[in-house]
N, CA and C of each residue as an Amber inpcrd file, in Angstrom:
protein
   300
  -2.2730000  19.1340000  -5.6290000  -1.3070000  18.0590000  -5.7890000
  -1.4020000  17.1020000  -4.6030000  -1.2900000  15.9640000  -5.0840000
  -1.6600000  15.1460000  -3.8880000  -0.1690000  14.0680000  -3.4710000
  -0.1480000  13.6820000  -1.7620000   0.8950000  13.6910000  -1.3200000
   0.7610000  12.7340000  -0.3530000   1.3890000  11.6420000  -0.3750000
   1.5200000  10.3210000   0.8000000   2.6670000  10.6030000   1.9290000
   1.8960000  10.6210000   2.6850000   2.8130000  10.4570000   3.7270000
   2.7500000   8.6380000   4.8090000   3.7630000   8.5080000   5.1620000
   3.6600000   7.4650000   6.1110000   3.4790000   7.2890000   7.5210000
   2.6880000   6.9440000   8.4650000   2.3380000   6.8110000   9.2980000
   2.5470000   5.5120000   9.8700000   3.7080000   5.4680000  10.9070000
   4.3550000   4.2490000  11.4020000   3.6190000   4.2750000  12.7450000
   2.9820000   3.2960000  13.2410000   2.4130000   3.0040000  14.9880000
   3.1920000   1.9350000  15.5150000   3.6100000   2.1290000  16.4110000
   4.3730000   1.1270000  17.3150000   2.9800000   0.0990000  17.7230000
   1.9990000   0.5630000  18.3790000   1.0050000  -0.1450000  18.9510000
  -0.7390000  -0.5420000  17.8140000  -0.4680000  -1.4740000  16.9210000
  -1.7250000  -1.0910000  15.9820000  -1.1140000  -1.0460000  14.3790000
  -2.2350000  -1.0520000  13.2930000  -1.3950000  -0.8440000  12.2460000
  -0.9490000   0.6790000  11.6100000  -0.3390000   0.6170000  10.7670000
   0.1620000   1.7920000  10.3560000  -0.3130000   2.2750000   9.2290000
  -0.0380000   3.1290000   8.5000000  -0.8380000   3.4090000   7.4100000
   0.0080000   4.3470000   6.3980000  -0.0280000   4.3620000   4.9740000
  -0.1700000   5.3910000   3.8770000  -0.7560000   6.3480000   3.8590000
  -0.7450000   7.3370000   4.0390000  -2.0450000   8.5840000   4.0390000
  -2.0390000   9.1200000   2.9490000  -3.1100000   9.3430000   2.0000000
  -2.7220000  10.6020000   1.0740000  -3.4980000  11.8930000   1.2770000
  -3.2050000  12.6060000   1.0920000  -3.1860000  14.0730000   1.1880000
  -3.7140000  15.2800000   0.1050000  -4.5470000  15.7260000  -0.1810000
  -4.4350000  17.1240000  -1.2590000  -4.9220000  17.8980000  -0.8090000
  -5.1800000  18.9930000  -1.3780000  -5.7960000  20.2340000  -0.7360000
  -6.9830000  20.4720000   0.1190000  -7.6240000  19.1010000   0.0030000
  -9.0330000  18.9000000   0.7070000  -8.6600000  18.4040000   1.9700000
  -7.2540000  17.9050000   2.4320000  -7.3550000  16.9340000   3.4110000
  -6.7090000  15.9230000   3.3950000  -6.8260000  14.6810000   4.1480000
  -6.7590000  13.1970000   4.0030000  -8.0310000  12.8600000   3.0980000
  -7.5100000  11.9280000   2.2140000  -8.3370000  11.5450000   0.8000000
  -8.0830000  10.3190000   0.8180000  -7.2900000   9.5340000   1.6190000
  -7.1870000   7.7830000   1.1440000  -5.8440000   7.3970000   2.2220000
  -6.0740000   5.9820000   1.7880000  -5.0600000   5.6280000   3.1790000
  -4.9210000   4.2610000   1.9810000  -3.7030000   3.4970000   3.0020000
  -3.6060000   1.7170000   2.8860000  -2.7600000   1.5880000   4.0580000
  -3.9070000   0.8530000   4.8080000  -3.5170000   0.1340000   6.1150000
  -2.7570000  -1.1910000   6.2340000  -1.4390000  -1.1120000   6.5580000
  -0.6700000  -2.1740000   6.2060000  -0.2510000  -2.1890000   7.6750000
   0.8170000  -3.4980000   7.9960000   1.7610000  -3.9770000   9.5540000
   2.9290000  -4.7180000   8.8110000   4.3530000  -4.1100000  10.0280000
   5.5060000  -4.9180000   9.2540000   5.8170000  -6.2090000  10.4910000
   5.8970000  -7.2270000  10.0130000   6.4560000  -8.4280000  10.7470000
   7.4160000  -8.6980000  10.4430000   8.5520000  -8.6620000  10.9240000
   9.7810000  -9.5210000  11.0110000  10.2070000  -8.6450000   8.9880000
  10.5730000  -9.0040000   8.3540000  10.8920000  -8.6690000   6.7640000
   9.3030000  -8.5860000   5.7940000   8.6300000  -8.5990000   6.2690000
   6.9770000  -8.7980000   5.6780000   6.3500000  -7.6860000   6.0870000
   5.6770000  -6.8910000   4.9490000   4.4980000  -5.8780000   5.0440000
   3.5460000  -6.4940000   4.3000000   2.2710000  -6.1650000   5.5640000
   1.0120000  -6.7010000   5.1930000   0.3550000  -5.7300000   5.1580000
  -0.4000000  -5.9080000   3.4960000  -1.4140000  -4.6980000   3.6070000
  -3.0150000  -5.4930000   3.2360000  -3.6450000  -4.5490000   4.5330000
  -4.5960000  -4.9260000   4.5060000  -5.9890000  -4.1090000   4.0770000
  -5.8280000  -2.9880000   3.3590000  -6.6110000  -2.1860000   3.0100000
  -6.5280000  -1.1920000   2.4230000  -6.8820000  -0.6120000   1.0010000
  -6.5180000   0.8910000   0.4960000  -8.1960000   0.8110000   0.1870000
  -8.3220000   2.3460000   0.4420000  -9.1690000   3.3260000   0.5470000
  -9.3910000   4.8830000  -0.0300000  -9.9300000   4.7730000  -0.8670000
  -9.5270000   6.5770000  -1.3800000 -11.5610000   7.2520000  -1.6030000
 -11.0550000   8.4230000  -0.7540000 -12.7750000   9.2470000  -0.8250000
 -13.1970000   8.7000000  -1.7940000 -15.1700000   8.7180000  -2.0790000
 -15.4180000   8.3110000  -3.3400000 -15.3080000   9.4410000  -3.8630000
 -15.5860000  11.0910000  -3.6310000 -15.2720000  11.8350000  -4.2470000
 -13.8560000  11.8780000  -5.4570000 -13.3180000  11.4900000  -4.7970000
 -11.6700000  11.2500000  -5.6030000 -11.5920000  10.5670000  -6.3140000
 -12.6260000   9.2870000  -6.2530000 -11.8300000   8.0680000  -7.0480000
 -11.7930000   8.1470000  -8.5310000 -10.7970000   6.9520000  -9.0910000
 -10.6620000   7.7090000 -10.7230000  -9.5340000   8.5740000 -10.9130000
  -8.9470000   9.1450000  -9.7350000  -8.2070000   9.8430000  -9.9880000
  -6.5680000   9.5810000  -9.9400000  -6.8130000   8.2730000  -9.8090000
  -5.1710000   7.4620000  -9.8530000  -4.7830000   7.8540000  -8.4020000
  -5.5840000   7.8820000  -7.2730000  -5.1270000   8.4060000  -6.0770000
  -4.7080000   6.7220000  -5.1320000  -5.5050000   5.7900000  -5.4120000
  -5.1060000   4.3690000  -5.4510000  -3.7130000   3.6480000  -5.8800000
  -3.6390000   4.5640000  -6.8510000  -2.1490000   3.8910000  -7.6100000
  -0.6660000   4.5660000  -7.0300000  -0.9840000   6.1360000  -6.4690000
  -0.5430000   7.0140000  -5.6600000   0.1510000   6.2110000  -4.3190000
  -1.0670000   5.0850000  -3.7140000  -0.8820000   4.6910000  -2.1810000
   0.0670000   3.2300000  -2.6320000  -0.1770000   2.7950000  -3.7180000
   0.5900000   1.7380000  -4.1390000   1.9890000   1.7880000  -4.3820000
   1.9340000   3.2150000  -5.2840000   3.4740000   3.3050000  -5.7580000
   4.4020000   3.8330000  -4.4930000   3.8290000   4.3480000  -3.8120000
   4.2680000   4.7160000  -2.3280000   5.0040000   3.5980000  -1.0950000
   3.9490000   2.4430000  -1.3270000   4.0270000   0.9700000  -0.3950000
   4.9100000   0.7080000  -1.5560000   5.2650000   0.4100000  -2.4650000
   6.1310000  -0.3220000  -3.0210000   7.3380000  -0.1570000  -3.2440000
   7.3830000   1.6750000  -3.0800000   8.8710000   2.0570000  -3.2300000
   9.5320000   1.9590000  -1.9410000   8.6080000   2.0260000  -0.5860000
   8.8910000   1.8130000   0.8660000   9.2130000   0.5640000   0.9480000
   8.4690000  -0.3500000   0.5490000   9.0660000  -2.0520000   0.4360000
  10.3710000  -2.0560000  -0.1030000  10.8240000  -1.7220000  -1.0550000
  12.2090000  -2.1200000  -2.0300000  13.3600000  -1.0660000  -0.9620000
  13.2750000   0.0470000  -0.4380000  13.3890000   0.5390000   0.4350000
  14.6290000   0.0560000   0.9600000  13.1690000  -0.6630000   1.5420000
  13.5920000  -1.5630000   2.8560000  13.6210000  -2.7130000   3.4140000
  14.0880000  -2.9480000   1.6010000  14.4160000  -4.5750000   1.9010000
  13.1870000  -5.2840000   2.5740000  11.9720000  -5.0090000   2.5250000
  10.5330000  -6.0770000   2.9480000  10.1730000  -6.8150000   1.6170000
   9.1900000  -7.9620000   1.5140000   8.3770000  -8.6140000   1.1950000
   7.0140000  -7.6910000   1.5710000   5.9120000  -8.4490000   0.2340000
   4.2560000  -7.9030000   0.4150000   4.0090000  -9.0650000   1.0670000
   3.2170000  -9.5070000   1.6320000   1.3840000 -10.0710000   1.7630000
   0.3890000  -9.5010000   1.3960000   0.3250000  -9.3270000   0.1550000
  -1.1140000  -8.2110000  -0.3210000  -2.7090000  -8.6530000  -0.1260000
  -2.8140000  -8.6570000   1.2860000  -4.5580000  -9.5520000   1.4620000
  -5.2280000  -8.2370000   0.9630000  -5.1480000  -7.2590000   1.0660000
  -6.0460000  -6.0690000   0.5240000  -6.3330000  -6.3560000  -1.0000000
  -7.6660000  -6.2700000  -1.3490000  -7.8600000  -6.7830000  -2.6040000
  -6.9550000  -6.1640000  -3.8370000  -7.2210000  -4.4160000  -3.5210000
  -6.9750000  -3.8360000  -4.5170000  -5.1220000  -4.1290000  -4.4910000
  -4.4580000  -4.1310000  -4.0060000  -3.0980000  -4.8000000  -4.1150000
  -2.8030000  -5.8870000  -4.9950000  -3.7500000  -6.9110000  -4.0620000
  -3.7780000  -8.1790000  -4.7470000  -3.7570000  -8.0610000  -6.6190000
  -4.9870000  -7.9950000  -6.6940000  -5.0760000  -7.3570000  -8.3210000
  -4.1480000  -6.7780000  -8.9250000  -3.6120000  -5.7040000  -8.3370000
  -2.6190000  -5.3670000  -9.1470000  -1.1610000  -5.9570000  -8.9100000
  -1.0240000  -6.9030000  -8.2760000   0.1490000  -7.5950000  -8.2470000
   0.1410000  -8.7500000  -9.0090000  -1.6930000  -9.0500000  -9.1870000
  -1.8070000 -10.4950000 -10.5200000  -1.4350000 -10.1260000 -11.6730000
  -2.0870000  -8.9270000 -11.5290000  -2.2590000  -8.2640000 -13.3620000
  -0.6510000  -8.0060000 -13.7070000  -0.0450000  -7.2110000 -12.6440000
   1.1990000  -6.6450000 -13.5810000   2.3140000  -7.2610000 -12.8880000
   2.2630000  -8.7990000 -12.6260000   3.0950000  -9.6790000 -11.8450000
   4.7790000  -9.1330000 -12.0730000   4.9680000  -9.3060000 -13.1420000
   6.7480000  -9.1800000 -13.8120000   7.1160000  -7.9130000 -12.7200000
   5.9740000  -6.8990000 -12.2450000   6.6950000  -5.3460000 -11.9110000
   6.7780000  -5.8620000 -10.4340000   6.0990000  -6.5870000  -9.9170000
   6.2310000  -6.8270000  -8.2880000   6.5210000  -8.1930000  -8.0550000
   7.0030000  -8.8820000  -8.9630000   7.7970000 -10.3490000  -8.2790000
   8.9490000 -10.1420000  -7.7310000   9.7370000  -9.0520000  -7.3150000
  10.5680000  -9.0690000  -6.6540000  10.6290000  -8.9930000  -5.1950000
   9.1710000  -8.5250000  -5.1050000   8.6290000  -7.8860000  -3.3080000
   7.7320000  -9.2190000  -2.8970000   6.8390000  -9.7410000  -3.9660000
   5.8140000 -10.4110000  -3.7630000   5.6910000 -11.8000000  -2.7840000
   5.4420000 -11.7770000  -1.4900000   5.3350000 -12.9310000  -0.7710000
   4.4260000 -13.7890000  -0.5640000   4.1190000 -14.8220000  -1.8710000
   3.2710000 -15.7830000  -2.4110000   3.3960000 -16.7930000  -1.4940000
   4.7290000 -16.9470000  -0.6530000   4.4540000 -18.3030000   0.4040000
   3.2920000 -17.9450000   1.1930000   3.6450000 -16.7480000   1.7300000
   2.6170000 -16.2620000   3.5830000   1.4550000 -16.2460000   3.0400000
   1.0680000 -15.8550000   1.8370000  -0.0260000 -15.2790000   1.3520000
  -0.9870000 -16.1370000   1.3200000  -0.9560000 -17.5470000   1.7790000
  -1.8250000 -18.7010000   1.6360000  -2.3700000 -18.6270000   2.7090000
């Protein structure tokens, strides 16, 4: 069973980790500014991929955003994409000004 944990750095960015029995298997490297989380990268083993372990690090950043009251900047592609495709579910987080 696989399992995100959050990893907050005072100095540097912070990260999503996910977790299963093998280990660390994937991350998304994001930073919070002021009401804004920027993510700048998800990553999952290639061994893993396919396995919805991507969607895992997403649904994770997004329930942490609503949270806590943040905004996205999704420069990480795979974010991006899925914030075009399934716009209606993340226009509430989505920060389309910064994002330019």
């Amino acid at each position: 069973m696989a399992e995100v944990k959050i990893n907050i750095q005072e100095n540097g960015p912070s990260s999503f980790d996910l977790h299963d029995q093998d280990g660390k298997v994937g991350e998304m490297v994001f930073d919070i500014q002021g009401n804004d989380l920027t993510v700048y990268h998800t990553e999952v083993s290639p061994e893993k991929e396919g396995l919805g372990y991507a969607k895992l690090l997403l649904d994770a950043m997004v329930a942490y955003v609503r949270q806590n009251n943040l905004k996205v900047i999704p420069l990480c592609p795979y974010v991006h994409l899925q914030f075009r495709r399934h716009e209606a579910l993340y226009q509430d987080i989505w920060n389309k000004v910064k994002e330019e």
